[in-house]
C-alpha positions as CSV (number, residue, x, y, z in Angstrom):
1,X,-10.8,-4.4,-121.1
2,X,-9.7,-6.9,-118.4
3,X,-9.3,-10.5,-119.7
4,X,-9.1,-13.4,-117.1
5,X,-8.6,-17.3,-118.2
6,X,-8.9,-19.6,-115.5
7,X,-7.4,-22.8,-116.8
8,X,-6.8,-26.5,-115.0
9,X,-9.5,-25.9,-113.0
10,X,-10.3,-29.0,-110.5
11,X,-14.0,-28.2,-109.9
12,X,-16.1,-25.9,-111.9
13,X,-18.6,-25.8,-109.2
14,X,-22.6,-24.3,-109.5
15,X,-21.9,-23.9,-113.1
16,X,-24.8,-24.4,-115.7
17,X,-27.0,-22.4,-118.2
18,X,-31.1,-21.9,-117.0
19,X,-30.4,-23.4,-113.9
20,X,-33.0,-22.5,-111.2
21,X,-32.9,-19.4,-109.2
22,X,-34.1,-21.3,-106.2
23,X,-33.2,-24.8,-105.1
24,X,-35.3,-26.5,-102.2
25,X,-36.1,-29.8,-100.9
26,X,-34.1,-32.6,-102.6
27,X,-32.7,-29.8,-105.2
28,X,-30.8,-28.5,-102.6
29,X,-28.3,-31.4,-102.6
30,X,-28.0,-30.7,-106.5
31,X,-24.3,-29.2,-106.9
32,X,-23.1,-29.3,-110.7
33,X,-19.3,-29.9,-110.6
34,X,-17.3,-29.6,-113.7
35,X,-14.0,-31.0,-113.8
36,X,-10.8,-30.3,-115.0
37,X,-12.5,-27.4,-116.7
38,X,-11.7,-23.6,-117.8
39,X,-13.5,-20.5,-117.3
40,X,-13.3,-17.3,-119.2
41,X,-13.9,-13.5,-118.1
42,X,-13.8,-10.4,-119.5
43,X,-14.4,-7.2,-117.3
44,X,-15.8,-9.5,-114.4
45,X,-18.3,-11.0,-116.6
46,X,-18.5,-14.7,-117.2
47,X,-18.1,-15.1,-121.1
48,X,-17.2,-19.1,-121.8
49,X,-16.5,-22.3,-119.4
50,X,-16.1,-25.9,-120.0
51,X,-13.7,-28.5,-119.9
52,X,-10.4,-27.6,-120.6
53,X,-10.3,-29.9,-124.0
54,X,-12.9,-27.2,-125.2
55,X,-11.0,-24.1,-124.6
56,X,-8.6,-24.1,-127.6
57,X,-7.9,-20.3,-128.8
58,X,-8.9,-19.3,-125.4
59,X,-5.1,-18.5,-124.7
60,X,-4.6,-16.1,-128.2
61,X,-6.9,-13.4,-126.4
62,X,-4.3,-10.5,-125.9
63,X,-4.1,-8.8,-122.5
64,X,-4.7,-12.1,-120.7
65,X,-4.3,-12.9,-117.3
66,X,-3.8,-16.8,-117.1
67,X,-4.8,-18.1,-113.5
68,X,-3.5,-22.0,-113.3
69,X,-6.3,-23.7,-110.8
70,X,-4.6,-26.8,-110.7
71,X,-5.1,-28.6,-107.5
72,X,-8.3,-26.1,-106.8
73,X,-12.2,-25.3,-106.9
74,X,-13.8,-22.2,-108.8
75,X,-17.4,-21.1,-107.5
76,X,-19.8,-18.3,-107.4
77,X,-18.9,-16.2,-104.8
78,X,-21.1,-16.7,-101.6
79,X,-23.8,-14.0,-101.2
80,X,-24.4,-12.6,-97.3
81,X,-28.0,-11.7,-97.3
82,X,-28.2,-10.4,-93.4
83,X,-25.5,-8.2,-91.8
84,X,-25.3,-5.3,-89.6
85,X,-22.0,-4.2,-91.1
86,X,-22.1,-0.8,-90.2
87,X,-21.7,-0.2,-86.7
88,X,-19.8,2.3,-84.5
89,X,-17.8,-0.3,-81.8
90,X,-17.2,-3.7,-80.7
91,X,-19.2,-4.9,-77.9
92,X,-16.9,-7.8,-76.2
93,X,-17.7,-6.9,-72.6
94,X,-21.1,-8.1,-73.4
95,X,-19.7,-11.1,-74.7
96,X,-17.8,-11.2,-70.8
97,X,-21.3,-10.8,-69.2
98,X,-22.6,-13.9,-71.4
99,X,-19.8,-16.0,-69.9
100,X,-20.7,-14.6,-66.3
101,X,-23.9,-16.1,-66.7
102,X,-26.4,-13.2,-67.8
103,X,-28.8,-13.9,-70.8
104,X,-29.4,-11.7,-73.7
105,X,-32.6,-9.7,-72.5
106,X,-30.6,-9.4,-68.9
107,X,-28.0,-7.7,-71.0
108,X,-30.3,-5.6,-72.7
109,X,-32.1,-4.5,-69.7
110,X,-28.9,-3.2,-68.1
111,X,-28.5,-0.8,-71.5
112,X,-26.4,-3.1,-73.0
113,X,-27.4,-4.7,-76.8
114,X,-29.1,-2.6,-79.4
115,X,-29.4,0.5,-77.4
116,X,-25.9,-0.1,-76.7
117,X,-24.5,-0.1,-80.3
118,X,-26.9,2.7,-80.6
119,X,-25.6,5.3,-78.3
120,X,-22.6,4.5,-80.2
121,X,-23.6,4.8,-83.4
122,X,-24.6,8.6,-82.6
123,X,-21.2,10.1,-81.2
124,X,-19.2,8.8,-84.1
125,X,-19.1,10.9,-87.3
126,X,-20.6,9.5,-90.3
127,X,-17.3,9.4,-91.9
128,X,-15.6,7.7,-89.8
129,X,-18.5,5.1,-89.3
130,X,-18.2,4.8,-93.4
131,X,-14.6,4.4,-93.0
132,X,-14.3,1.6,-90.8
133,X,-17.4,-0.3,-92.4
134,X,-15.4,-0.4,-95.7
135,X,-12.5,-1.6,-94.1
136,X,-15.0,-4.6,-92.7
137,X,-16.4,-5.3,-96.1
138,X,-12.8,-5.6,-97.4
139,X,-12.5,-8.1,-94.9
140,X,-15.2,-9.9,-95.7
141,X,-14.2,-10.2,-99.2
142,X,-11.4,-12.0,-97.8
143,X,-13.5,-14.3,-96.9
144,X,-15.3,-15.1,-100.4
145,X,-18.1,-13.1,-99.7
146,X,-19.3,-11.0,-103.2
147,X,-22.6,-9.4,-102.0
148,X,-23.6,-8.1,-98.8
149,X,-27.1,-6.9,-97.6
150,X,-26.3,-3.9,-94.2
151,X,-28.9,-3.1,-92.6
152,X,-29.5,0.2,-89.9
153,X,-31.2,-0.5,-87.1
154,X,-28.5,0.9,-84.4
155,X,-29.8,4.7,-85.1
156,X,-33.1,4.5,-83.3
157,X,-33.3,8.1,-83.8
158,X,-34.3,10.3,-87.1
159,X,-30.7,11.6,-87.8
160,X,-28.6,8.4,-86.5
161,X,-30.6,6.3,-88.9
162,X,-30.7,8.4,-91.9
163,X,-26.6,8.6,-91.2
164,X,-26.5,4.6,-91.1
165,X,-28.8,4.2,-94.5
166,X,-26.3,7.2,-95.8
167,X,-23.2,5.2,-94.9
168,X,-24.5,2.3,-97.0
169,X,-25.5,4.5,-99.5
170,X,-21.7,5.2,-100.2
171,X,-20.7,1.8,-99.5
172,X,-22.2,1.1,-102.5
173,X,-20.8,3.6,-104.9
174,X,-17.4,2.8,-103.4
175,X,-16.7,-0.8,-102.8
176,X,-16.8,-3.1,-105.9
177,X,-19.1,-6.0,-104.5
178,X,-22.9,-5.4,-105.2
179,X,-24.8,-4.2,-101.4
180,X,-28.2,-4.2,-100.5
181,X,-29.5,-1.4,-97.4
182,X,-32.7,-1.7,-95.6
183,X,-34.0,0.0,-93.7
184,X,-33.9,-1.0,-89.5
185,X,-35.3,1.6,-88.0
186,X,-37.9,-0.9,-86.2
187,X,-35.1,-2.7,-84.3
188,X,-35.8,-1.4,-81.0
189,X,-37.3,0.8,-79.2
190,X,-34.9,3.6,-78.0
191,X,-35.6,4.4,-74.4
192,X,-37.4,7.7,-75.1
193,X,-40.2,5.6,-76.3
194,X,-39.8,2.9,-74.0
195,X,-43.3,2.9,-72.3
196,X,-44.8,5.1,-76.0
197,X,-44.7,2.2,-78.6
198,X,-46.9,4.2,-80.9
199,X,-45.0,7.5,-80.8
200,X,-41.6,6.0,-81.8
201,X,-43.8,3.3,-85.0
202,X,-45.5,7.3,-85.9
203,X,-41.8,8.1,-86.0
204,X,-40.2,5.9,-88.1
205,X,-43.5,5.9,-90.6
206,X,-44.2,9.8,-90.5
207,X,-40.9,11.0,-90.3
208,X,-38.2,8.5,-91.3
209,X,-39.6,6.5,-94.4
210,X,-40.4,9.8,-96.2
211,X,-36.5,11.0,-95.6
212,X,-35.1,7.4,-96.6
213,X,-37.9,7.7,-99.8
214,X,-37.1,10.8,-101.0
215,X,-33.3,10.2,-100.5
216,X,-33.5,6.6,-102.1
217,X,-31.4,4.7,-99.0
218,X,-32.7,1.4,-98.7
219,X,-34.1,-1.3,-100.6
220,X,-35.7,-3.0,-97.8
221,X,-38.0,-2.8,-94.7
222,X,-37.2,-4.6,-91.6
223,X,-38.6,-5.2,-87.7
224,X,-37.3,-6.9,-85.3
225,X,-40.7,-9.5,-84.1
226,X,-40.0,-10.4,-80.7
227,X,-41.6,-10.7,-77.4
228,X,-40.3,-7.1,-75.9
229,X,-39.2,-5.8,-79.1
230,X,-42.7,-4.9,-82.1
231,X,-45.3,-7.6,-82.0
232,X,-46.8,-8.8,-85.0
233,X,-49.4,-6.4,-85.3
234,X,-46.8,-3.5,-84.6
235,X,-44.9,-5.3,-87.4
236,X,-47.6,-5.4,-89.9
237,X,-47.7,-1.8,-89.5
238,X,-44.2,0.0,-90.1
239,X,-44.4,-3.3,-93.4
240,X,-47.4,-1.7,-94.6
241,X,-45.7,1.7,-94.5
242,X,-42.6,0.8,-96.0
243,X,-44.7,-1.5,-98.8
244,X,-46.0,2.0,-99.7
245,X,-42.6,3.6,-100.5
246,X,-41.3,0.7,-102.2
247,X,-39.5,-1.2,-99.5
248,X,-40.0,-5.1,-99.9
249,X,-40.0,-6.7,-96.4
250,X,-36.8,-8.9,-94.8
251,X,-37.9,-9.7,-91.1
252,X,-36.1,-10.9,-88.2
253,X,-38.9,-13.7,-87.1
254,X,-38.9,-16.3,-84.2
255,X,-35.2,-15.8,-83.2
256,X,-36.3,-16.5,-79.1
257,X,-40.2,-17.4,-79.8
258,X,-43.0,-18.1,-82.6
259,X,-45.6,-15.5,-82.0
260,X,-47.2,-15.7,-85.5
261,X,-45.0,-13.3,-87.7
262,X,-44.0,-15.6,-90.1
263,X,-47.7,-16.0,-91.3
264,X,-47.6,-12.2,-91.3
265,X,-44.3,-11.6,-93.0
266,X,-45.7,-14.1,-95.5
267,X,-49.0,-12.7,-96.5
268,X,-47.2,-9.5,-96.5
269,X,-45.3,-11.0,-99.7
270,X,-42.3,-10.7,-97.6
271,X,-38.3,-11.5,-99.3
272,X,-37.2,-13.6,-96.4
273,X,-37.9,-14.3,-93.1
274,X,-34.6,-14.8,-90.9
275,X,-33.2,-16.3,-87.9
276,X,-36.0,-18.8,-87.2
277,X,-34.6,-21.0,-84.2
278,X,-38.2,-21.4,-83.3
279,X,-40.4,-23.0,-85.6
280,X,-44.4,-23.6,-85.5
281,X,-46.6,-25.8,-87.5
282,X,-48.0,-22.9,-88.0
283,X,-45.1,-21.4,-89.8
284,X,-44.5,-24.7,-91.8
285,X,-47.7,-24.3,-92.9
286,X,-47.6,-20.6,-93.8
287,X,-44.3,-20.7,-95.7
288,X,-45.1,-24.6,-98.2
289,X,-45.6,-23.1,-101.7
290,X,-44.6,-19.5,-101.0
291,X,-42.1,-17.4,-102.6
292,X,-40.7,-16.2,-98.9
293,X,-37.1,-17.9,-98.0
294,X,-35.9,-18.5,-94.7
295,X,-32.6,-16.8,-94.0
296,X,-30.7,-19.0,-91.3
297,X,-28.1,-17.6,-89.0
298,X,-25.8,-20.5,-87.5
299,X,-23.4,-18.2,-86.0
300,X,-25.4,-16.1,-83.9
301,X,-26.4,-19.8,-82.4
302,X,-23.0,-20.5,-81.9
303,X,-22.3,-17.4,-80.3
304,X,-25.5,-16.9,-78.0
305,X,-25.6,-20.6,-77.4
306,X,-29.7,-20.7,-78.5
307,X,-31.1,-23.6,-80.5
308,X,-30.0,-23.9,-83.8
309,X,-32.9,-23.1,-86.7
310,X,-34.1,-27.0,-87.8
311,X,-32.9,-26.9,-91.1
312,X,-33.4,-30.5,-91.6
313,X,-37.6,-30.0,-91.3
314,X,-37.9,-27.1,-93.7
315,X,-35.7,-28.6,-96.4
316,X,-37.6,-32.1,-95.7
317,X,-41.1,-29.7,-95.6
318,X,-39.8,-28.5,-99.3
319,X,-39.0,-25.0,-98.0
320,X,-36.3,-23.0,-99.4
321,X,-33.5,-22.0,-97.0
322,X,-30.4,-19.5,-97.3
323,X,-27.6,-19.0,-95.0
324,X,-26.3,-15.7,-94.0
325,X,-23.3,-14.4,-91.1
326,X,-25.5,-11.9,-89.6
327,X,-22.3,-9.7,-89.1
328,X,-23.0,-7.8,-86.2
329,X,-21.3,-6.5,-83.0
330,X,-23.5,-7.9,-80.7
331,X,-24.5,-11.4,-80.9
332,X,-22.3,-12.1,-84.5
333,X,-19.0,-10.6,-83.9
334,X,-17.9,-12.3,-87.6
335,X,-18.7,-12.3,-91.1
336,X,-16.8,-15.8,-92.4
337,X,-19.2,-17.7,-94.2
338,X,-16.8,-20.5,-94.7
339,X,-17.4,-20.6,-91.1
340,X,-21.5,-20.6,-91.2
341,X,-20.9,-23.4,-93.8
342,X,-18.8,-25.7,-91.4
343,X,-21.9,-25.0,-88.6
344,X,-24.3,-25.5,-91.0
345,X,-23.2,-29.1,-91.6
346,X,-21.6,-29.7,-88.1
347,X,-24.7,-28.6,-86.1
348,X,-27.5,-28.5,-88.3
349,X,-26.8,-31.4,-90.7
350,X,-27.1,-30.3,-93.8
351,X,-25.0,-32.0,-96.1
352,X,-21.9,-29.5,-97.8
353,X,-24.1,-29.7,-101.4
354,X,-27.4,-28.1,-99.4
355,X,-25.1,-25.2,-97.4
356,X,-23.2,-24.5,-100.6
357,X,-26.6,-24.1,-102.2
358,X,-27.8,-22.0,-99.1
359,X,-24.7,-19.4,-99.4
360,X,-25.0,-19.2,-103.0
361,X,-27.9,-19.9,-105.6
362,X,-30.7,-19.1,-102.6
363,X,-28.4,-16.6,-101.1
364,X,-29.0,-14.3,-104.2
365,X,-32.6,-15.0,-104.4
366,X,-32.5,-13.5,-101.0
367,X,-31.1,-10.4,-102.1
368,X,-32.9,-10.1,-105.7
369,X,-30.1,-11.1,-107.3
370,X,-30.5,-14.3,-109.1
371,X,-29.9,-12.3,-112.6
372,X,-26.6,-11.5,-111.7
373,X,-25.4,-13.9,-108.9
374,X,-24.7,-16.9,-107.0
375,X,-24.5,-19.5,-110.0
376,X,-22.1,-19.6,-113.1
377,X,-23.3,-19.1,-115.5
378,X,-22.8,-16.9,-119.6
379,X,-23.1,-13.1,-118.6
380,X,-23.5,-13.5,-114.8
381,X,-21.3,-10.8,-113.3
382,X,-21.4,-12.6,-109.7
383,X,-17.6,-12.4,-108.0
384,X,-15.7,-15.8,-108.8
385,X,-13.8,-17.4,-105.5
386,X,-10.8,-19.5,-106.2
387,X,-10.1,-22.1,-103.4
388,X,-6.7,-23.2,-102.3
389,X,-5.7,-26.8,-103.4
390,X,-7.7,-29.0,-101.1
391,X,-8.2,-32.5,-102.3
392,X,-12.4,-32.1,-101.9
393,X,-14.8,-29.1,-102.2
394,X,-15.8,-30.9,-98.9
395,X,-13.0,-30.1,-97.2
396,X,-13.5,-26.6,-96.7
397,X,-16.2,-27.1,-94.3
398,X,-14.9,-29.6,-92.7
399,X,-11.9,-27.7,-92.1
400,X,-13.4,-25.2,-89.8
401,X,-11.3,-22.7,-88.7
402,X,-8.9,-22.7,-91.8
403,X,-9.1,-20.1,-94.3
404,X,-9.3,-22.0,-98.0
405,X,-9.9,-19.0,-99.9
406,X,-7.1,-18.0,-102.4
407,X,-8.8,-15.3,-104.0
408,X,-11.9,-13.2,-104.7
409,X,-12.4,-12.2,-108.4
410,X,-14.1,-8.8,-108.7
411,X,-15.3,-7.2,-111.9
């Protein structure tokens, strides 16, 4: 049995017993902070905390590793609820053509985007696609990051995206953070079906959800709503078909344009609804008093240089928000959330208390796993990060660009 005491600690941060699994509104700039406190694990799982005047008899466990936090900040690990992790290749001369002027769909026209990653995807082998995606989410636990969602979505054909949902599926017996797949398949359309909309949606129902079913890959349905990508009625039927197998909906919504599939997603008892730099009355009004959580992806702002989701109305509307990296090769070459923390405050202004809250607490509701995850809590199994010693637990997204992680504590 592994036995971990972390002792002197300067913040005991998100720590707390029946804490909510979902913080909104003014509860999002709730942070409990414990100071100069202790916490105590035992194979990864949370067993005691408190202040460090409480933790006599603590240090007589045998086989104890004694971490000193002196100076630093303990916290649930942060939970990235939208990635595209598994992917074949980089796409930086995309990222040329951006700075030469041409705009996303322009690249995308030229065969460039999705359908780029896509062709990819299908000349490499699926083991050395699983390869390389471990040796990203390795990375990304250098980053603090304890849960990832991957989705497919760069097959676009039968085999290449029963290989992606495969990859995943051994991602998750091998790597030691908890992963969530869904399923992609609606991403694009491949060019085959470029002018046959309904041939390539009776693919990926008819032949492609019964596979992934029978070959239990994914725990999620998504589609990419978009105007030249599946409208919302295309959307509502590859949900429907994936509802039937078991495949709660995650949608990419109003990233360029509103068009009405947030109302959709919603009635559709959808997880989350992500991206969201466009935002209607409409969906305002769809998403008050709902279970669905918008997913908010700063980077892929940064990085394409389109409007930034407005944070600020849905948490003043009482709307719950999460914050993911949206990994992907594409338009979110990175997966540092320290980073999407920093933009969240810098350009979105929400406060460090409300992002913190984002990547963590509402960043496992996103990814059904507020039993386990993203607060401390007795018996929570949810990675622990250890900060450097910074003077606030403000600093660290302030400090953009400056990596303040010390360590990543994995059962």
């Amino acid at each position: 049995m592994s036995k971990i005491l972390i002792k002197n600690i300067k913040g005991l941060v998100q720590c707390g017993e029946d804490l909510p699994k979902i913080r909104k509104g003014l509860e999002m700039r709730e942070l409990p902070i414990l100071k100069d406190a202790f916490l105590a694990l035992e194979d990864g799982v949370i067993v005691s905390y408190g202040l460090m005047k409480e933790c006599a008899g603590i240090t007589d466990w045998r086989d104890l590793e004694v971490i000193d936090a002196e100076g630093k900040f303990v916290l649930p690990a942060f939970c990235d609820s939208h990635t595209h992790t598994v992917f074949a290749k980089s796409r930086e001369e995309e990222f040329v053509d951006r700075i030469n002027g041409l705009s996303y769909e322009e690249i995308a026209s030229k065969g460039g985007g999705i359908l780029n990653s896509a062709a990819r995807v299908r000349e490499m082998s699926e083991d050395e696609l699983f390869n390389n995606s471990l040796k990203r989410i390795d990375q990304l636990k250098c980053y603090g990051t304890g849960a990832i969602e991957i989705k497919s979505g760069y097959g676009l054909t039968i085999d290449s995206e029963l290989k992606m949902l495969r990859v995943i599926k051994r991602l998750k017996s091998k790597s030691d953070i908890e992963i969530k797949a869904t399923f992609l398949g609606a991403h694009a359309y491949p060019l085959k079906f470029k002018e046959n909309h309904k041939g390539y949606i009776d693919q990926i129902i008819n032949e492609m959800l019964p596979q992934i079913n029978e070959q239990d890959l994914a725990d999620y349905i998504d589609v990419f709503c978009e105007h030249n990508y599946f409208s919302v009625e295309e959307m509502s039927k590859i949900l429907k078909a994936g509802i039937n197998y078991g495949l709660r909906p995650k949608v990419h919504v109003n990233q360029f344009s509103a068009l009405g599939g947030v109302r959709k997603a919603v009635e559709m008892n959808a997880l989350s609804v992500d991206h969201m730099e466009e935002i209607s009355n409409d969906d305002i009004r769809a998403l008050k008093g709902n279970n669905t959580i918008v997913t908010i992806l700063p980077s892929c702002s940064y990085f394409l240089s389109i409007p930034y989701s407005n944070a600020r109305r849905l948490i003043e509307s009482d709307i719950p928000i999460a914050l993911a990296s949206d990994f992907n090769p594409g338009s979110t070459p990175s997966g540092n959330l320290s980073f999407v923390w920093s933009l969240a405050c810098i350009k979105m202004n929400m406060t460090p208390a409300e992002a913190l809250n984002a990547l963590t607490i509402n960043a496992a509701y996103a990814m059904d796993l507020s039993e386990t995850h993203g607060t401390i809590s007795i018996g929570k199994k949810t990675p622990i990060i250890i900060t450097k010693k910074i003077p606030s637990l403000a600093y660290i997204p302030y400090s953009f660009g400056e990596q303040n992680i010390e360590r990543l504590i994995i059962k």
